[in-house]
N, C-alpha and C positions, 0 to 999 in steps of 0.2 A: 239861412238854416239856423246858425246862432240863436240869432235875435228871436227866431220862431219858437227855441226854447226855449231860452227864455221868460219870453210870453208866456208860454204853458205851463211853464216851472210856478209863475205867480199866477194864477187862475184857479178859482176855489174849486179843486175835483181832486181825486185822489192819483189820477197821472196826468203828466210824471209828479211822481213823489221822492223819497232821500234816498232810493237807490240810483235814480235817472238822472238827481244831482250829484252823488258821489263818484259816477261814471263819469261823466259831463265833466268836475273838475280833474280829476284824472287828465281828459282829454287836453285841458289847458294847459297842466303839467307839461305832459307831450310835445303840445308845439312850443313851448317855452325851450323844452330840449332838443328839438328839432332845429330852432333858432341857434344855440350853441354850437348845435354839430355843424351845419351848416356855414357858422362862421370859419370854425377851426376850418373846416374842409377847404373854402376859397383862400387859404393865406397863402401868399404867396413862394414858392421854393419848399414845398412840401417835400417831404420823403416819399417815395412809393409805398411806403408801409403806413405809414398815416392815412395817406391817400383812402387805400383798401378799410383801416382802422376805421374811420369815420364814413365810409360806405355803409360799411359791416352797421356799426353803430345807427344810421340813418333808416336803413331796411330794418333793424328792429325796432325804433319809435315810430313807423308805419306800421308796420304790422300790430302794435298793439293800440294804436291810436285806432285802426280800424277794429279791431276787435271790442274795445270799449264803447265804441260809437255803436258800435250793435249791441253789446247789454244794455246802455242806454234804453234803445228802442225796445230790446225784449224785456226789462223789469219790469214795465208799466202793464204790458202786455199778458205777461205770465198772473201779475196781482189779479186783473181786470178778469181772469177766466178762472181764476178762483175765488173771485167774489161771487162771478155768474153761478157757478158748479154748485155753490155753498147754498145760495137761493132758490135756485132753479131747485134742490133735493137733491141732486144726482145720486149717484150710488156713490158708498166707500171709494169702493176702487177710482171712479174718476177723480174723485175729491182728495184723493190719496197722490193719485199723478198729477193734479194742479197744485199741492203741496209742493209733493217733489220740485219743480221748475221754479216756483216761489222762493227757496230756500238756494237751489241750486243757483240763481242767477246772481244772487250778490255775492256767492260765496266764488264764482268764478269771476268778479271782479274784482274781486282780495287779491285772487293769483294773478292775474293780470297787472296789478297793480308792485304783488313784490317782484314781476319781473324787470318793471318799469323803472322799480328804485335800482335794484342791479345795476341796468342800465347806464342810470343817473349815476351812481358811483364809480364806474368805470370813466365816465365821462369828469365825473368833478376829479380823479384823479390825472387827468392828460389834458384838460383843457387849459387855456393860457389864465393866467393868476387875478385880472382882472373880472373871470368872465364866472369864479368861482361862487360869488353872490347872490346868481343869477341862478346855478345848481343848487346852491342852498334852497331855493326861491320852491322848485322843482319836488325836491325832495319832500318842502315841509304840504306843500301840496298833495304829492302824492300818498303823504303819512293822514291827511285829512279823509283823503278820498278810504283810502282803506279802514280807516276808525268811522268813519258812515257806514262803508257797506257792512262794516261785524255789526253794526247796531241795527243795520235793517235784519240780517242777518237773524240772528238774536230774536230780534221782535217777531220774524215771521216764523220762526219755527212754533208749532205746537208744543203744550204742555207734554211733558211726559208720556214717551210716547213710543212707537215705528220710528220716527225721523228722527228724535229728540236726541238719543246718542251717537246715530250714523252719520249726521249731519256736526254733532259737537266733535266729535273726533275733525274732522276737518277745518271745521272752525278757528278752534287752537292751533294746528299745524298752521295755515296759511296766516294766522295774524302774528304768532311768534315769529312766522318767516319775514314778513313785513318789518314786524319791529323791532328783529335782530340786525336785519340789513340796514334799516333807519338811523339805527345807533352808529354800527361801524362807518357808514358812510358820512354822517356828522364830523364824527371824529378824526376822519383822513382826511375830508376835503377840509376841515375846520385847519386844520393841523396844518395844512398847504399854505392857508392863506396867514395861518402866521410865522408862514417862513421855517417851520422844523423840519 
């Protein structure tokens, strides 16, 4: 399935295009984070509270690794029916709700994304001092994916418009969330690994 998108990702056609990628590396993020929790979880002489901690932590890089794996699938999907709609004449109105879904899907992979950095800060602050790098790794990933989806983001909305400030209001809130949490968690997991 990877390698299938890969394929697709380099093939001259407009899907998948930079939301389908900005998801997709998200997704890498993920299991990079997955791998971390996963470590911490089998060490040996855990506490039960760890135990439960890195559970907790595991069910949430599933759940948003499958959630991105479907914007994935529906970015390309959403563009492709308002490219049709656009052509085809449709009325306003449909052309209006292929907008909508157009807009909507990168902008729900932004949030998906600052949940993920969360995530990855909770984790770069309790994981073992070695494995802090490796969060680093995670983080500047998931700071990539989110700066792709504001620029698909961005690109697909309309001029001036219905969308143009109901969609920027949103916009802003999810990338300052993104890039507020990117900061502080640099900064603490950075601060770990030199021993403060």
């Amino acid at each position: 399935m990877t390698k299938s998108f890969i394929d697709a990702l380099a093939r001259p056609q407009p899907n998948p295009g930079g939301g389908a990628a900005s998801a997709y590396a998200a997704t890498v993020a993920l299991a990079l984070l997955e791998k971390i929790v996963k470590i911490e979880r089998r060490r040996d002489q855990i506490a039960p509270e760890d135990i439960a901690y890195w559970d907790k932590q595991r069910d949430k890089i599933s759940r948003l690794s499958k959630e991105l794996t479907e914007l994935r699938d529906r970015d390309g999907l959403v563009y492709l029916k308002l490219i049709e709609a656009r052509s085809a004449g449709a009325p306003e109105e449909v052309i209006n709700q292929a907008w909508d879904k157009t807009i909507e899907c990168p902008l729900d992979m932004i949030r998906a994304v600052g949940q993920a950095m969360t995530c990855a800060h909770g984790v770069g602050l309790k994981c073992r001092r070695h494995l802090i790098p490796d969060v680093l790794v995670v983080c500047e990933l998931l700071a990539g994916a989110a700066w792709g989806a504001t620029y698909i983001t961005k690109y697909n909305m309309p001029k001036p418009g219905p969308f143009h400030d109901k969609y920027w209001i949103k916009l802003d809130y999810y990338s300052w969330e993104v890039a507020g949490e990117l900061q502080e968690a640099r900064e603490a997991i950075t601060a770990r690994k030199a021993g403060k």
